[in-house]
MIKEBA-715008 format. One record per atom (N, C-alpha, C): residue in three letters; x, y, z. Coordinates in steps of 0.05 Angstrom, whole numbers, plus 5000, padded with zeros to 4 digits. Atoms other than C-alpha are relative to their C-alpha. Layout:
ALAXYZ ...
This chain:
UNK499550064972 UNK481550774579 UNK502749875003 UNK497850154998 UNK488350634605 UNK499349705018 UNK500250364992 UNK490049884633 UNK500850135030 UNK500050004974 UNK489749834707 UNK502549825007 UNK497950114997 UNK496649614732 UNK499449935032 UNK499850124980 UNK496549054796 UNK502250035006 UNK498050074980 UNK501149124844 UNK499949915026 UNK499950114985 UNK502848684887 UNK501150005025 UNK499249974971 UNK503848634967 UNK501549725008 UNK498450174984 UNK509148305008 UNK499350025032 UNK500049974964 UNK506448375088 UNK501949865013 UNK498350224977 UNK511848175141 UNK498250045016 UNK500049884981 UNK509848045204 UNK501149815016 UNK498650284985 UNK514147655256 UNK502049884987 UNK498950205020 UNK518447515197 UNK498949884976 UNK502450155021 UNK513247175158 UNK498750224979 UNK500949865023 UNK509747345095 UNK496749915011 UNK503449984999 UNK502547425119 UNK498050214990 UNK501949775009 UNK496147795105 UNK497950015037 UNK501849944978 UNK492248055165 UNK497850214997 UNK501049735005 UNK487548505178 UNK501150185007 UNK497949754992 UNK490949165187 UNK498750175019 UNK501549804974 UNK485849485232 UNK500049865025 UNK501150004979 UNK486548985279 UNK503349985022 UNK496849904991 UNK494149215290 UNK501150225017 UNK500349834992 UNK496049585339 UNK498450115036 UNK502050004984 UNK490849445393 UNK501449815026 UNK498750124984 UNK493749265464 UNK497149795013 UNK502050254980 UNK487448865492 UNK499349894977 UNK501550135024 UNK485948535413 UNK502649805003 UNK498150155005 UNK489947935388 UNK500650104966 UNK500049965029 UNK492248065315 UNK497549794975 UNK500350245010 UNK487647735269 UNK501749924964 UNK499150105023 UNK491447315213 UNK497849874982 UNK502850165024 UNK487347155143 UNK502849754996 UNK497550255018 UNK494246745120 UNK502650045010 UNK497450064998 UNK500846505138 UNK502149824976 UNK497950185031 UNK506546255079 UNK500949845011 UNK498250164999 UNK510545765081 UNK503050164979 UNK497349895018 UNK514846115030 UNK501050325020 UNK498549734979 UNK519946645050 UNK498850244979 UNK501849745018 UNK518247355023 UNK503150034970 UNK498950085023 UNK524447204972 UNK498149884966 UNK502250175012 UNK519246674944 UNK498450204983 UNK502849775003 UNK513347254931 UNK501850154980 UNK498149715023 UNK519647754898 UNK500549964976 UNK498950165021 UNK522547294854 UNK497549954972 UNK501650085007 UNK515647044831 UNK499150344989 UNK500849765005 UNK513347844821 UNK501950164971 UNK498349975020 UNK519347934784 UNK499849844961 UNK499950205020 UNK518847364738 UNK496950084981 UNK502249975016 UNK511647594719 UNK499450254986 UNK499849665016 UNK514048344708 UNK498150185004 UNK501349754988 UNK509848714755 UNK502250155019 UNK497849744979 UNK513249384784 UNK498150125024 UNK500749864974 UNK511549744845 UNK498549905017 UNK500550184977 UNK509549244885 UNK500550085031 UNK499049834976 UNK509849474962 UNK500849745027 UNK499150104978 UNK513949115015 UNK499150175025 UNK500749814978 UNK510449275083 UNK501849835022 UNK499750074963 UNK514249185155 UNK498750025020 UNK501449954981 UNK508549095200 UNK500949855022 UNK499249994974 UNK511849215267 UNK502949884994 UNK496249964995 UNK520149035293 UNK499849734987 UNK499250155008 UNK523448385268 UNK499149884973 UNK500350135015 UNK521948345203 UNK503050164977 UNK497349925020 UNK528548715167 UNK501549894986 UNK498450175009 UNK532148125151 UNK498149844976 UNK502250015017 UNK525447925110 UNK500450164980 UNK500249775022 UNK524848525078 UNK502750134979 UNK497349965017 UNK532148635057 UNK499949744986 UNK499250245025 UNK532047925021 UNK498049994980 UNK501749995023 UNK525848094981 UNK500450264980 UNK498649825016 UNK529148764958 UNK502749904982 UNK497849995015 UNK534848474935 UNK499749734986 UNK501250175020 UNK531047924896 UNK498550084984 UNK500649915019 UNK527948344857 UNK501150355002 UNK498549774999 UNK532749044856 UNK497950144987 UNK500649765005 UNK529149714840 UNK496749874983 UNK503350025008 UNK521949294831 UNK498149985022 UNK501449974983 UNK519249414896 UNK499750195031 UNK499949854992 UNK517449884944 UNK499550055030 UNK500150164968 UNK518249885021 UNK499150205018 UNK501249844978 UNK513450135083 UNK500649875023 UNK500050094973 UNK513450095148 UNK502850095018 UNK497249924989 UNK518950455202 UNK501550164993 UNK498449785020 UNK521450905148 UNK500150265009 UNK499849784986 UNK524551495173 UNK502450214983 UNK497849875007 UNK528752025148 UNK503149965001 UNK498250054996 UNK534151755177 UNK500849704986 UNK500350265019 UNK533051035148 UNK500149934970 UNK501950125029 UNK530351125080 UNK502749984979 UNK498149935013 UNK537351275048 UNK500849654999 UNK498850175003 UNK538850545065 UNK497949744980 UNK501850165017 UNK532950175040 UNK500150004967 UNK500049975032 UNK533450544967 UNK503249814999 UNK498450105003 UNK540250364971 UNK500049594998 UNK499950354998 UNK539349554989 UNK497549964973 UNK502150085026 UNK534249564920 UNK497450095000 UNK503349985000 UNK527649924942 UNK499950264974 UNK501749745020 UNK523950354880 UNK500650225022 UNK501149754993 UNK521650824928 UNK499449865038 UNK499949934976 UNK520550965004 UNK495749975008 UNK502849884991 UNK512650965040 UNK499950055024 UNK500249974974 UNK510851225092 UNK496950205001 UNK502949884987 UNK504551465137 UNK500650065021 UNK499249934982 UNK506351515207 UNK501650165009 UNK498349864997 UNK512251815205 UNK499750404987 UNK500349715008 UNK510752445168 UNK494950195009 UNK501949934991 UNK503352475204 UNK500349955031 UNK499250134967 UNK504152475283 UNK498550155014 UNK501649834981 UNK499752875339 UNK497650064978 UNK502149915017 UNK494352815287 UNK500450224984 UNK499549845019 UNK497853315239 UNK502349864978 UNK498450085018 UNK501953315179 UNK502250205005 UNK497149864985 UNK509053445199 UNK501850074975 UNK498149925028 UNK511853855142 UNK502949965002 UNK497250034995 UNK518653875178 UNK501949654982 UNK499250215019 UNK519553135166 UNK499049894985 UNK499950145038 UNK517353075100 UNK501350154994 UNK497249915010 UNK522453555084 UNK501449924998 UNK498250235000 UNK527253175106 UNK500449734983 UNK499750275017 UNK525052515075 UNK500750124972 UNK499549925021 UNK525552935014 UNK502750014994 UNK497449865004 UNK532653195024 UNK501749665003 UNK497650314989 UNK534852435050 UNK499449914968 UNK499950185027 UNK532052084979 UNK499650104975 UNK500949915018 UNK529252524940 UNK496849974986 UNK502450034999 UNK522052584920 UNK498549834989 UNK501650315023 UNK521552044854 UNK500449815021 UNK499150274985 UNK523551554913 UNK498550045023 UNK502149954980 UNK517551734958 UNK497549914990 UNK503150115006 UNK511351424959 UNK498650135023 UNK501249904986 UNK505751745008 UNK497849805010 UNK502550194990 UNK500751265042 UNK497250115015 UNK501649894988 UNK494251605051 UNK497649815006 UNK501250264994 UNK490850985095 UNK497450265009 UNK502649734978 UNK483551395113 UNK498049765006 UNK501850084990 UNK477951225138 UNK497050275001 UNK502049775002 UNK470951585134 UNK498050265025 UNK501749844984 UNK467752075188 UNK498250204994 UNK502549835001 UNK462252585191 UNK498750034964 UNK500550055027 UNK461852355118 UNK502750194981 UNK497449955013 UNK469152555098 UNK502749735006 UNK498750155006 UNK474652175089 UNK502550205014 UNK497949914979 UNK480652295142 UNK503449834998 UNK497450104999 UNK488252015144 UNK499549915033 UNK500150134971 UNK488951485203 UNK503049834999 UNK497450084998 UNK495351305233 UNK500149885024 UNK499250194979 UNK498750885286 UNK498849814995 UNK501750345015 UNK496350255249 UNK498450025000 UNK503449975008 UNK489850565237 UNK498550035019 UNK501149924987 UNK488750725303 UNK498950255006 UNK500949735004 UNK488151425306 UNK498850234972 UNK501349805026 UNK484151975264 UNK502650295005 UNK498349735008 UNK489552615239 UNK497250164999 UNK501449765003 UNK486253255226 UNK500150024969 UNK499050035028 UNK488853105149 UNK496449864989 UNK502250165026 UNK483053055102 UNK500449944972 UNK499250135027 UNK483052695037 UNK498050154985 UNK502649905014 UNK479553174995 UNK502150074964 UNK498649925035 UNK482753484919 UNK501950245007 UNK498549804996 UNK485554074949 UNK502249835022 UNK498050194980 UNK489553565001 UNK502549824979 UNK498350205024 UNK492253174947 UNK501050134981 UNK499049805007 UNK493753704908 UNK502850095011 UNK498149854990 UNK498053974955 UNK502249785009 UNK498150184984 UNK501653304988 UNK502349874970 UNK498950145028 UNK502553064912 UNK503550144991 UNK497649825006 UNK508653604917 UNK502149945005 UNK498450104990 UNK512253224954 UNK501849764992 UNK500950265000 UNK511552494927 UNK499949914964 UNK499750145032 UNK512552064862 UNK496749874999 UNK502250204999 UNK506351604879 UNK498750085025 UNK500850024976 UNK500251564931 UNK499549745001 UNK500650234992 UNK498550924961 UNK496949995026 UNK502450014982 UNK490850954989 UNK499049735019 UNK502850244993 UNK487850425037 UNK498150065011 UNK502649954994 UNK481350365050 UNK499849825020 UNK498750154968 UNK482250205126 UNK497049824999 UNK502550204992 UNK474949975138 UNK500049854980 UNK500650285014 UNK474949405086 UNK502549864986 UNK497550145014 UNK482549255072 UNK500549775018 UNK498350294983 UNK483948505101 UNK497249885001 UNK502450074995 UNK476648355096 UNK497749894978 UNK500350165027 UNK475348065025 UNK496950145000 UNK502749904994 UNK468448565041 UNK498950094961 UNK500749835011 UNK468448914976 UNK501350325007 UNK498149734991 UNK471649624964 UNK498650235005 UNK501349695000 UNK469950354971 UNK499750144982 UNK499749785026 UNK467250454918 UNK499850414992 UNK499649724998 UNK466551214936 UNK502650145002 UNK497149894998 UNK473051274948 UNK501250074981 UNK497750165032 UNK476150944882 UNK499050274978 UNK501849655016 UNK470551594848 UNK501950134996 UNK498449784989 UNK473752024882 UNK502450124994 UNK497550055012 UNK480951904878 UNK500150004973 UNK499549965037 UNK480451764794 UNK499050284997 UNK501349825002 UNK477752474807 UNK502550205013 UNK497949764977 UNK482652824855 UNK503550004995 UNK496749974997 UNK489252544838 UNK501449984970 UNK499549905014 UNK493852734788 UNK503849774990 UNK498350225006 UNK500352244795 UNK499649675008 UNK500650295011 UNK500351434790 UNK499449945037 UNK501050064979 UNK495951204855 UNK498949754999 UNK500550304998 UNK494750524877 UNK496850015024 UNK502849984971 UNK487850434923 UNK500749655003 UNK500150254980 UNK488749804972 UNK497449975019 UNK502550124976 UNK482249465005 UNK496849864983 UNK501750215001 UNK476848964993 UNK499749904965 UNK500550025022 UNK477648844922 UNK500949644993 UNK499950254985 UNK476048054920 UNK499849824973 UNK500850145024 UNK473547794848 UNK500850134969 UNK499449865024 UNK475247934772 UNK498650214998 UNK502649804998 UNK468048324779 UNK500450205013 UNK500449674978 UNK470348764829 UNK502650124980 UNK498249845007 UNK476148874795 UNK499850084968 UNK500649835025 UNK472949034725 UNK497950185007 UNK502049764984 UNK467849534771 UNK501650125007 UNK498149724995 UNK474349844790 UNK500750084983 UNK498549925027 UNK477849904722 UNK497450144995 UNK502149865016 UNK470050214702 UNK500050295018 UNK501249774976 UNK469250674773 UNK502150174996 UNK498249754989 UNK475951004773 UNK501050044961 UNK499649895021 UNK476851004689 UNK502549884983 UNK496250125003 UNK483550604686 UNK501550185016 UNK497649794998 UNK486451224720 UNK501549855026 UNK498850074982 UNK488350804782 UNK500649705005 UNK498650245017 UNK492850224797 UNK498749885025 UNK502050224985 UNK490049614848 UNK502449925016 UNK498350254998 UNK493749174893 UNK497749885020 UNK501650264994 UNK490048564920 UNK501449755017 UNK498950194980 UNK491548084984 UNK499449874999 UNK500950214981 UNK487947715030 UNK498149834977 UNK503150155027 UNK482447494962 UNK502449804989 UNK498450155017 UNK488447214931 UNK501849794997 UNK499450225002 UNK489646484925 UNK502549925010 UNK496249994990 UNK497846584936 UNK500150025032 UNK500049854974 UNK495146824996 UNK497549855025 UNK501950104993 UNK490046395020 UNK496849984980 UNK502950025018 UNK484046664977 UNK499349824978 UNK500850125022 UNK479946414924 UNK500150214972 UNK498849845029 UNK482346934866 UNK502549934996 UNK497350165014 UNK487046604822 UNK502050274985 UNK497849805007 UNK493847084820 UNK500250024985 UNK498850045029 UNK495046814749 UNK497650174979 UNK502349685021 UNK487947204727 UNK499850205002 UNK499249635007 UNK488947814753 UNK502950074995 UNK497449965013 UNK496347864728 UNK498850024969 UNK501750085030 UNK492247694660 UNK499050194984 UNK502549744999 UNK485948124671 UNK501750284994 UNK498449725002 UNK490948774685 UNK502250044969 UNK499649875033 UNK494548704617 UNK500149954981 UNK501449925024 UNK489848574576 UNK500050304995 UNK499649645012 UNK489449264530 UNK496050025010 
C-alpha cells in the first residue's frame, strides 16, 4: 500500500486565513458560517507547510479581496502550493508565475451546468496541463454523484463516474474532489466516494471533506488503498479543531 500524502489548505476569505463551511457560500439570504478565524497571516500557514515538507497544498480565494493574501503565501513557499479560486485563462499565467505549482479551477471551466471544453482549452494553452489541477466539488443525486458549482450552489449535468474521469484526466496533472455535503462539517467523510475514486482515477487525487480523527484517516488510507491523497481543515487544531496537525503530518509518512 502506498503512503497517503496530506495536503494542506490555506482558505482566504476577506483576507483572512479561515475555514468555513463552503456550502454555506454563496447564498444571498444565508450569512457565511465561519468554523475559524487566524490570527496568523496566510504567510504564517506557507512557511510552516514548507518547513514540514508537504507539497501540493491548495491556496483557495474564496470570493474578491483576498489576492494580496494569496500572493504572499505563494511566494513563501515558491512552487509548493497550489492556487483556486477566480482562475481564468486569462489569469492563471500570472499566479504560476508569482510561485503557484499548479492552477484549480471548477467554475470557470463548468458554467450553464456544462463542461465548457472551449475554456479548458484555453487554460491549457495559457499554462499548460502539468500546471492544472481540476476540482471536481460533487455532491450526490438520484444516487449519483454530480459536479456542483457557483460555490456549490448549483448541480452541472457533469457526472463523476470512471468514464468522466477518464476523459477530464486529459486535460489535468491532478484532481481535487470535495465532498460538498460534509466538507466544513468535521461530520465524517464519504466514504462511498473515497471507494470509488481509489477505483476510477488514474493520476494523483486529493478527496477534501469530513475527515476529522487519526481513525478516519487510517479508514481512508484502508477505503481508498493508499491510492489517494487527503487534505484536512476545519478538524485541525491549527485551525480551531481538536486533531493535532503535528499527527497527521506524522501518521502520512509513516511507510
Amino acid at each position: 500500500m502506498k503512503e497517503v500524502e496530506f495536503r494542506p489548505c490555506i482558505d482566504l476569505h476577506d483576507g483572512k486565513v479561515k475555514q468555513i463551511v463552503g456550502s454555506t457560500l454563496g447564498h444571498q439570504d444565508k450569512s457565511v458560517v465561519e468554523n475559524f478565524i487566524s490570527e496568523n497571516d496566510s504567510a504564517y500557514f506557507a512557511t510552516m507547510f514548507k518547513e514540514d515538507g508537504l507539497t501540493g497544498g491548495h491556496v483557495i480565494m474564496l470570493g474578491s479581496g483576498n489576492e494580496e493574501a494569496a500572493l504572499l503565501a505563494l511566494q513563501s513557499y515558491s512552487s509548493g502550493l497550489q492556487i483556486g479560486g477566480g482562475i481564468t485563462s486569462e489569469n492563471a499565467k500570472k499566479y504560476i508565475e508569482a510561485g503557484a505549482s499548479h492552477i484549480i479551477v471548477t467554475s470557470y471551466i463548468f458554467h450553464d451546468g456544462k463542461l465548457d471544453l472551449a475554456r479548458l482549452e484555453k487554460l491549457v494553452e495559457a499554462v499548460g496541463k502539468e500546471h492544472i489541477v481540476i476540482d471536481l466539488s460533487c455532491r450526490k443525486r438520484d444516487g449519483k454523484w454530480f459536479v456542483v458549482t457557483d460555490k456549490w450552489t448549483k448541480f452541472s449535468d457533469f457526472e463523476v463516474n470512471e468514464a468522466s474521469i477518464s476523459y477530464i484526466e486529459q486535460f489535468c496533472d491532478e484532481l481535487l474532489i470535495h465532498a460538498v455535503d460534509v466538507e466544513g462539517k468535521r461530520s465524517g467523510m464519504q466514504e462511498e466516494l473515497v471507494k470509488d475514486l481509489a477505483l476510477w482515477t488514474s493520476i494523483p487525487t486529493t478527496y477534501a471533506g469530513g475527515v476529522r480523527s487519526l481513525e478516519d484517516l487510517q479508514k481512508f488510507k484502508d477505503l481508498s488503498n493508499g491510492k489517494l491523497h487527503v487534505t484536512i481543515g476545519s478538524a485541525l487544531d491549527i485551525f480551531g479543531g481538536d486533531l493535532s496537525y503535528h499527527d497527521v503530518v506524522s501518521f502520512c509518512k509513516m511507510e
